[in-house]
BALOBA-1460 file (C-alpha; in Angstrom, 3 decimals):
// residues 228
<rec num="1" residu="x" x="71.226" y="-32.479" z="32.173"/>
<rec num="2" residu="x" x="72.606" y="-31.947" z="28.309"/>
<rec num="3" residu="x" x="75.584" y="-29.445" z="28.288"/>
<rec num="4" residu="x" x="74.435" y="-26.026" z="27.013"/>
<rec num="5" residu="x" x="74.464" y="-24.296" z="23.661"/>
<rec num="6" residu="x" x="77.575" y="-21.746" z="23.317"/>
<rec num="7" residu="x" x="74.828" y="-18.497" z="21.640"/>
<rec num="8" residu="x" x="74.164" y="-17.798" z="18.194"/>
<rec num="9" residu="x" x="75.977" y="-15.263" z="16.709"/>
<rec num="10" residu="x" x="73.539" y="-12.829" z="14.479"/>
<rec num="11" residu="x" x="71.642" y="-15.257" z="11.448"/>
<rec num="12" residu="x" x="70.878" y="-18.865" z="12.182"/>
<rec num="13" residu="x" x="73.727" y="-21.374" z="11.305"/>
<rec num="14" residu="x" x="72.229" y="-23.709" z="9.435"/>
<rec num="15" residu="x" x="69.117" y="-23.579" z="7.372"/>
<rec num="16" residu="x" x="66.090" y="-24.979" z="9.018"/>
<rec num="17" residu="x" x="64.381" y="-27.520" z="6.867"/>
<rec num="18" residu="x" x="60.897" y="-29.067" z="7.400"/>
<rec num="19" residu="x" x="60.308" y="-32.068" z="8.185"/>
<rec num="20" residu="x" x="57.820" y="-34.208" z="6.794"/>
<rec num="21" residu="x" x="54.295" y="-34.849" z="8.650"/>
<rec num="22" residu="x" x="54.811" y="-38.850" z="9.131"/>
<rec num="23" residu="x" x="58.062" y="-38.258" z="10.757"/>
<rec num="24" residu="x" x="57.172" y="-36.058" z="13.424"/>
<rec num="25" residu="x" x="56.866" y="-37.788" z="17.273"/>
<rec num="26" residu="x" x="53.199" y="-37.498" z="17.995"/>
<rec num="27" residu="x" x="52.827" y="-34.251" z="20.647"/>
<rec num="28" residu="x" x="53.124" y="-35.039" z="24.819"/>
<rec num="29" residu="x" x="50.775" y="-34.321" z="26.888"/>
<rec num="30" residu="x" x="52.517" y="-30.903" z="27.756"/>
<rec num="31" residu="x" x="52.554" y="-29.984" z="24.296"/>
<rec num="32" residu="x" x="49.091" y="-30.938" z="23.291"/>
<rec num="33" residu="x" x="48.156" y="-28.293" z="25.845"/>
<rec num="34" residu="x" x="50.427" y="-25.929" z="24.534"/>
<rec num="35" residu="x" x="49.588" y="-26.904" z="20.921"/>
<rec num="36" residu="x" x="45.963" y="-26.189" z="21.858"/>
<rec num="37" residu="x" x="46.512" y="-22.830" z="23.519"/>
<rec num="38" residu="x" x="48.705" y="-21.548" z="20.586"/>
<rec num="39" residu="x" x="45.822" y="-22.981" z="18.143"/>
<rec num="40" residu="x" x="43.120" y="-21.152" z="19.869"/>
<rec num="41" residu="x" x="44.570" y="-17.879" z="19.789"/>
<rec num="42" residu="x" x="45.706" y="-17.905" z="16.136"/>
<rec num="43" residu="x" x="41.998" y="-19.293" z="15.330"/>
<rec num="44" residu="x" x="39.954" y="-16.838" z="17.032"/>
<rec num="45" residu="x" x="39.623" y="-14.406" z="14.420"/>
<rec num="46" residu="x" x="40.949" y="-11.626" z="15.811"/>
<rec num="47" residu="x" x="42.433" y="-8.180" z="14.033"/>
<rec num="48" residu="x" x="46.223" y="-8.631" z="13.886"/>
<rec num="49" residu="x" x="48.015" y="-6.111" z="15.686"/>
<rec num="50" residu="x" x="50.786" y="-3.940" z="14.047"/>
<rec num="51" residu="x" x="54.354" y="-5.201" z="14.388"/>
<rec num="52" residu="x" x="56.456" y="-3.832" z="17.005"/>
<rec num="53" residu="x" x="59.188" y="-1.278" z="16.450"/>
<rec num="54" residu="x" x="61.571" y="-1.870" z="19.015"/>
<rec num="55" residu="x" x="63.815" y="1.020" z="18.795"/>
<rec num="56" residu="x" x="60.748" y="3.816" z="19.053"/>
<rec num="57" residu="x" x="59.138" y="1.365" z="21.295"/>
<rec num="58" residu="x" x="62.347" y="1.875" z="23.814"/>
<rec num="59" residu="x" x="62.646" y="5.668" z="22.697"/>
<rec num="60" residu="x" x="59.433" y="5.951" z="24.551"/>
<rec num="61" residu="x" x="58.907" y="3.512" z="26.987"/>
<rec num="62" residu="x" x="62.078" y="3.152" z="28.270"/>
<rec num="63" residu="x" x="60.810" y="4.406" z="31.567"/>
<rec num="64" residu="x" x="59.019" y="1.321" z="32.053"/>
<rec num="65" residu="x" x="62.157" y="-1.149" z="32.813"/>
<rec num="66" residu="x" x="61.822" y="-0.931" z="36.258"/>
<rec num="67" residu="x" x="64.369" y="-2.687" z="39.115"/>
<rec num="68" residu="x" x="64.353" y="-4.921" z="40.554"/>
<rec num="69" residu="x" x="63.714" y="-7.300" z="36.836"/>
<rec num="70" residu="x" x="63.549" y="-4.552" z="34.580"/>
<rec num="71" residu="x" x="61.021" y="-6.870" z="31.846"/>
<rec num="72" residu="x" x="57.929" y="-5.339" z="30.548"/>
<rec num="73" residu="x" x="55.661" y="-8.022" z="28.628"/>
<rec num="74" residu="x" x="54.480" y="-6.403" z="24.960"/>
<rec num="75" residu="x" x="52.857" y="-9.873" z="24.436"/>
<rec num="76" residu="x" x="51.335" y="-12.268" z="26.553"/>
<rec num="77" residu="x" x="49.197" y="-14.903" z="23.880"/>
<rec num="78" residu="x" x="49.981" y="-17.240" z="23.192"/>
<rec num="79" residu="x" x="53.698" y="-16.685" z="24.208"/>
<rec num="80" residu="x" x="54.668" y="-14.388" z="26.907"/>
<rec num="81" residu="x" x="57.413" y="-11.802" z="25.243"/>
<rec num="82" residu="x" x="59.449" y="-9.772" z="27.428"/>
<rec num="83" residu="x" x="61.425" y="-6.725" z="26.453"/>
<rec num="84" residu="x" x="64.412" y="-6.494" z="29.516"/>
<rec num="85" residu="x" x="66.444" y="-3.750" z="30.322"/>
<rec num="86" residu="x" x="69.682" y="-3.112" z="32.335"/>
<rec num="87" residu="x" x="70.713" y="-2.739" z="34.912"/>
<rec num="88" residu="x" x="68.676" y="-5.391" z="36.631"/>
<rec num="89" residu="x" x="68.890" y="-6.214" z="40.717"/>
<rec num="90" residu="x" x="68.344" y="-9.768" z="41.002"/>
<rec num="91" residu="x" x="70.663" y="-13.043" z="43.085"/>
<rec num="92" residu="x" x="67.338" y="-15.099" z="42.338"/>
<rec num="93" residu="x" x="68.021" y="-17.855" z="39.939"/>
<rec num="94" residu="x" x="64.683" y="-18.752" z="38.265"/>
<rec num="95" residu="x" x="63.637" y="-22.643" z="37.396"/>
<rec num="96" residu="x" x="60.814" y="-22.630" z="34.456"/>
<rec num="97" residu="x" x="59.317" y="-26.192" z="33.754"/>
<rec num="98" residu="x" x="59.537" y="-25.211" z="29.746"/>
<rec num="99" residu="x" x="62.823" y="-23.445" z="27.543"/>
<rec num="100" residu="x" x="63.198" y="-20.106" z="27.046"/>
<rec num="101" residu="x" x="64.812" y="-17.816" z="24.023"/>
<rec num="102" residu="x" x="67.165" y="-15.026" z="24.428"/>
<rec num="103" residu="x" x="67.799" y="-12.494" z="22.275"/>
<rec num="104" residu="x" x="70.915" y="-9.910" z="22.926"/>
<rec num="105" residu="x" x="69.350" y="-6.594" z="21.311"/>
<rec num="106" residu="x" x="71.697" y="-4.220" z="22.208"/>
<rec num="107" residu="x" x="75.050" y="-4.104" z="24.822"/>
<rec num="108" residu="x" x="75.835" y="-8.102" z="26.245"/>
<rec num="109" residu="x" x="74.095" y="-10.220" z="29.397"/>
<rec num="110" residu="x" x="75.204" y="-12.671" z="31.681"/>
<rec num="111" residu="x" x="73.390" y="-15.474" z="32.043"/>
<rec num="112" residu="x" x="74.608" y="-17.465" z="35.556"/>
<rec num="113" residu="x" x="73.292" y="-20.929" z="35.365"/>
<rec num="114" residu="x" x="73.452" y="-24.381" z="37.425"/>
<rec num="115" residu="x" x="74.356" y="-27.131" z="35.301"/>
<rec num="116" residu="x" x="74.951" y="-30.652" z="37.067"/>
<rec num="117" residu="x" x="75.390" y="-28.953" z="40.227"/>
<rec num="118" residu="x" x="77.894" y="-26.756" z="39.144"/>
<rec num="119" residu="x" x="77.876" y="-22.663" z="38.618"/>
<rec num="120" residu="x" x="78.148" y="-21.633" z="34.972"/>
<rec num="121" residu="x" x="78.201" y="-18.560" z="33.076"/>
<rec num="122" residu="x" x="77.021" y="-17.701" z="29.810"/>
<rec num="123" residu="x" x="77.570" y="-14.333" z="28.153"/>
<rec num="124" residu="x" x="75.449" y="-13.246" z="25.165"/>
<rec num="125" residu="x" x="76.719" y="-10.849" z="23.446"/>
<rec num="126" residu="x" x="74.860" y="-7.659" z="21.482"/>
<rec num="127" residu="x" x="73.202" y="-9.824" z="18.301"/>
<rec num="128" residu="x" x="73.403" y="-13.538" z="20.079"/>
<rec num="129" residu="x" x="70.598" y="-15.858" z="20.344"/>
<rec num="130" residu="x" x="70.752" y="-18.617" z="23.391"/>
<rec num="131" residu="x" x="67.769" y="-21.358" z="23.962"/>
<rec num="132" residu="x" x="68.166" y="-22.322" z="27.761"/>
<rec num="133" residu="x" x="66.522" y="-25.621" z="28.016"/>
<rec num="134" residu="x" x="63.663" y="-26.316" z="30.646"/>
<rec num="135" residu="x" x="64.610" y="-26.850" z="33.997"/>
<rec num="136" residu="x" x="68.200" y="-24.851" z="34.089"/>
<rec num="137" residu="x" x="68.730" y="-23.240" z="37.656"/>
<rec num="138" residu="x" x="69.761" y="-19.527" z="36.138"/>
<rec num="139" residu="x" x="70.458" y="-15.885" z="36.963"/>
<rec num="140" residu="x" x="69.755" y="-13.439" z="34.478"/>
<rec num="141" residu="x" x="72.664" y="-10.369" z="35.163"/>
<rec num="142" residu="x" x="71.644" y="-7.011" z="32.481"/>
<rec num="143" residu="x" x="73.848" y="-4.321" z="32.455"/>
<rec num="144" residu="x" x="73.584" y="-0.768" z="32.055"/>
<rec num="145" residu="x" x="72.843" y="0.721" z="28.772"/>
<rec num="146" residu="x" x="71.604" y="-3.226" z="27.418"/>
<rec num="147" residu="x" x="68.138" y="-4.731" z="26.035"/>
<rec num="148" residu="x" x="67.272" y="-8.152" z="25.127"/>
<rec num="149" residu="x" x="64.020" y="-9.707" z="24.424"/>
<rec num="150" residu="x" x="62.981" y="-12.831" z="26.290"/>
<rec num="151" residu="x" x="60.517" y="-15.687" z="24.504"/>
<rec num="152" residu="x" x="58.509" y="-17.995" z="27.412"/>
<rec num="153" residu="x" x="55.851" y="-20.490" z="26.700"/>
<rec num="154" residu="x" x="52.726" y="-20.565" z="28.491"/>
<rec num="155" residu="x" x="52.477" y="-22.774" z="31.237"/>
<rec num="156" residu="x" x="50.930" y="-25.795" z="31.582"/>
<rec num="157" residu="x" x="48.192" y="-25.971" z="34.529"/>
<rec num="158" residu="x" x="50.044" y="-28.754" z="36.437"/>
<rec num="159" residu="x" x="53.344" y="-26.893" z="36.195"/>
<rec num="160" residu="x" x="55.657" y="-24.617" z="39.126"/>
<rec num="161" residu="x" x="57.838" y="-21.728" z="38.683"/>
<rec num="162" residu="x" x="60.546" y="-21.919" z="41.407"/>
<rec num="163" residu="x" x="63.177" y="-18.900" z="42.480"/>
<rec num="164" residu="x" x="66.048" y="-19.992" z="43.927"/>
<rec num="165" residu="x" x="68.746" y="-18.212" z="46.004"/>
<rec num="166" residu="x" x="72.228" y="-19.877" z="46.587"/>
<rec num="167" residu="x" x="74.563" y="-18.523" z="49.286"/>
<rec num="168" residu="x" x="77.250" y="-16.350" z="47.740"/>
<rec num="169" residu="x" x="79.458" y="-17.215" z="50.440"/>
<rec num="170" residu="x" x="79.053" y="-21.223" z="50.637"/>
<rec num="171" residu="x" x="76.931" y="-21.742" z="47.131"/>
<rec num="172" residu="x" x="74.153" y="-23.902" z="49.502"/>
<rec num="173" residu="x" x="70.183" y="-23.291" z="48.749"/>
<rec num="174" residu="x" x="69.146" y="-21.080" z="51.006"/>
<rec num="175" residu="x" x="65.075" y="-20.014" z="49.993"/>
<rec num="176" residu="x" x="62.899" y="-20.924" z="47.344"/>
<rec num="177" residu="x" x="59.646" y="-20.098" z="46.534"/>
<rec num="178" residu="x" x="57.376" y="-21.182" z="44.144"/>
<rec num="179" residu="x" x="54.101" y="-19.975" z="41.894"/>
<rec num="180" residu="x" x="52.210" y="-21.125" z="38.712"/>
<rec num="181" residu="x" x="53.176" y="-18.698" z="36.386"/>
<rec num="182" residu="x" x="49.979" y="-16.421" z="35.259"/>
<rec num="183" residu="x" x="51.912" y="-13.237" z="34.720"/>
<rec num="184" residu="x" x="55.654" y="-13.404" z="34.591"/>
<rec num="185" residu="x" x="55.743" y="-9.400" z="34.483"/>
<rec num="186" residu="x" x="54.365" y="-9.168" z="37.718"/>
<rec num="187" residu="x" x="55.118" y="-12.768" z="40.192"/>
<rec num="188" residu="x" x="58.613" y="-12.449" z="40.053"/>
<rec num="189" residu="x" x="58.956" y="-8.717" z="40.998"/>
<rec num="190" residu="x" x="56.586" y="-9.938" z="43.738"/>
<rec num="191" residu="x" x="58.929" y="-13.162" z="44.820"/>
<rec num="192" residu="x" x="61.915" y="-11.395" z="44.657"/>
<rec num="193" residu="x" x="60.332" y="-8.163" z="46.510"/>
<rec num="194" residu="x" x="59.170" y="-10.883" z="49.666"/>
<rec num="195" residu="x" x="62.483" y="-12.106" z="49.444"/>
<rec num="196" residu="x" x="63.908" y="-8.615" z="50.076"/>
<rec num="197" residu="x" x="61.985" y="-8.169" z="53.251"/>
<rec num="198" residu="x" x="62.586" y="-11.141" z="55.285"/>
<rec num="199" residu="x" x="65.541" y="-11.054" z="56.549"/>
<rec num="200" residu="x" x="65.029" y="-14.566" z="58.011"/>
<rec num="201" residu="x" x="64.654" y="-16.307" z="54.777"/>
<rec num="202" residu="x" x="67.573" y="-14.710" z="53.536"/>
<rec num="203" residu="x" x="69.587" y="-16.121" z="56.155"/>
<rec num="204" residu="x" x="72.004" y="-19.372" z="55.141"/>
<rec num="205" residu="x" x="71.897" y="-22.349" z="57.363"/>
<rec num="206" residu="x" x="74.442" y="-23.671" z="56.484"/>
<rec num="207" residu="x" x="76.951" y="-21.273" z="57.358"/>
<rec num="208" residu="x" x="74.981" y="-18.250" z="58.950"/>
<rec num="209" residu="x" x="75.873" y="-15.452" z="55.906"/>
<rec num="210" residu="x" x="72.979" y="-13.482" z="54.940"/>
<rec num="211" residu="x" x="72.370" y="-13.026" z="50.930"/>
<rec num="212" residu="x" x="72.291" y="-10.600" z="49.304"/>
<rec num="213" residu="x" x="69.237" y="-9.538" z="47.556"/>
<rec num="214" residu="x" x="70.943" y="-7.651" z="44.901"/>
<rec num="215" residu="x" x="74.644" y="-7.715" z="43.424"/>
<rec num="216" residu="x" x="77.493" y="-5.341" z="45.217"/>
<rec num="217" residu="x" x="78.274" y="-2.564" z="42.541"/>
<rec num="218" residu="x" x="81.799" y="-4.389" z="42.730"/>
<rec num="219" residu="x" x="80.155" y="-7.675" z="41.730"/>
<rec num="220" residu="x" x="78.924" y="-6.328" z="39.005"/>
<rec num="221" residu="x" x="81.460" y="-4.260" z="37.208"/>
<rec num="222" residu="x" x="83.201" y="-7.525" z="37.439"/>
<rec num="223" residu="x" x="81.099" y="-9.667" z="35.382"/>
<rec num="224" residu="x" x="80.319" y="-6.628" z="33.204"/>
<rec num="225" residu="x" x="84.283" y="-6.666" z="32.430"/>
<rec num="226" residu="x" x="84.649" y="-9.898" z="32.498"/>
<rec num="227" residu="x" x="86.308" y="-11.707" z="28.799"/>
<rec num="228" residu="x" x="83.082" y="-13.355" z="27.419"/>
């Protein structure tokens, strides 16, 4: 797996420049289906909607960042954008077959992540942009008082969403479960809410501890204090 990008700090880095037609790798299978999704929308003729104001969008929707994710999709084609808020209730780390963008809108996030088999964590602060790449194990921690926007592709047919739970006393796998993503806003409230209610699958067995479906209140004012 390559090592992860440290975030983006407010305007890109380095200007983007486009590169010429002949030089471009011809598309993949997955992105030929992507490619094709995002062409149909943007070719099908219909009106435009108005751009989003975020901060009177939050002044009056607020009250639909519900536990245990907190996300509310404003757009679903052809990319799936979340708005998140904080705090969030979640020990699921989620596996998506394709990257996703983060974008720190207001307070800082945690981002816990499994790279090479070890536990990682990535803070983005208020202003920060992070691409995770597809595949990343990873744990999405909002505080209270934040909002970030989330960017996911649409899924290929042939592709799995996976949730994950690790033990947080011996770090083994202890459940996953697994869905072809159709609406993100809704399937992972629904994993995670299964999860909540089987006590069974939240059992370890490797060494018996049961997990937690949601971080201690000490947990959390840890990594919310925590030096970035």
């Amino acid at each position: 797996m390559l090592k992860l990008r440290t975030p983006i700090e407010g305007a890109v880095r380095h200007a983007c420049r486009q590169t010429p037609a002949f030089a471009r790798a011809p598309f993949t299978a997955r992105q030929r289906v992507q490619h094709a999704a995002f062409s149909s929308s943007r070719q099908s003729g219909a009106q435009l909607s108005s751009p989003l104001n975020l901060p009177k969008w939050l002044q009056e929707n607020s009250h639909l960042l519900k536990p245990p994710v907190n996300n509310y999709c404003v757009y679903n084609d052809p990319m799936t954008v979340m708005i998140v808020g904080g705090p969030n209730a979640r020990t699921d780390y989620h596996i998506n077959e394709t990257p996703e963008f983060f974008y720190q809108y207001k307070g800082r996030m945690l981002l816990k992540t499994v790279q090479n088999g070890e536990f990682k964590d990535i803070y983005i602060n208020e202003g920060e942009l992070f691409l995770l790449p597809a595949n990343t194990p990873h744990n999405p921690v909002r505080f209270a008082d934040t909002v970030g926007v989330v960017l996911e592709q649409p899924r290929p047919e042939s592709s799995m969403d996976w949730l994950r739970w690790y033990c947080q006393n011996c770090g083994e796998k202890v459940h996953e479960a697994s869905f072809h993503c159709t609406n993100l806003g809704t399937q992972i409230k629904e994993a995670v809410n299964a999860f909540k209610e089987d006590s069974e699958k939240r059992k370890c067995g490797n060494c018996g501890e049961t997990c937690d479906v949601a971080p201690k209140p000490e947990v959390m004012e840890k990594m919310r204090t925590a030096p970035s």
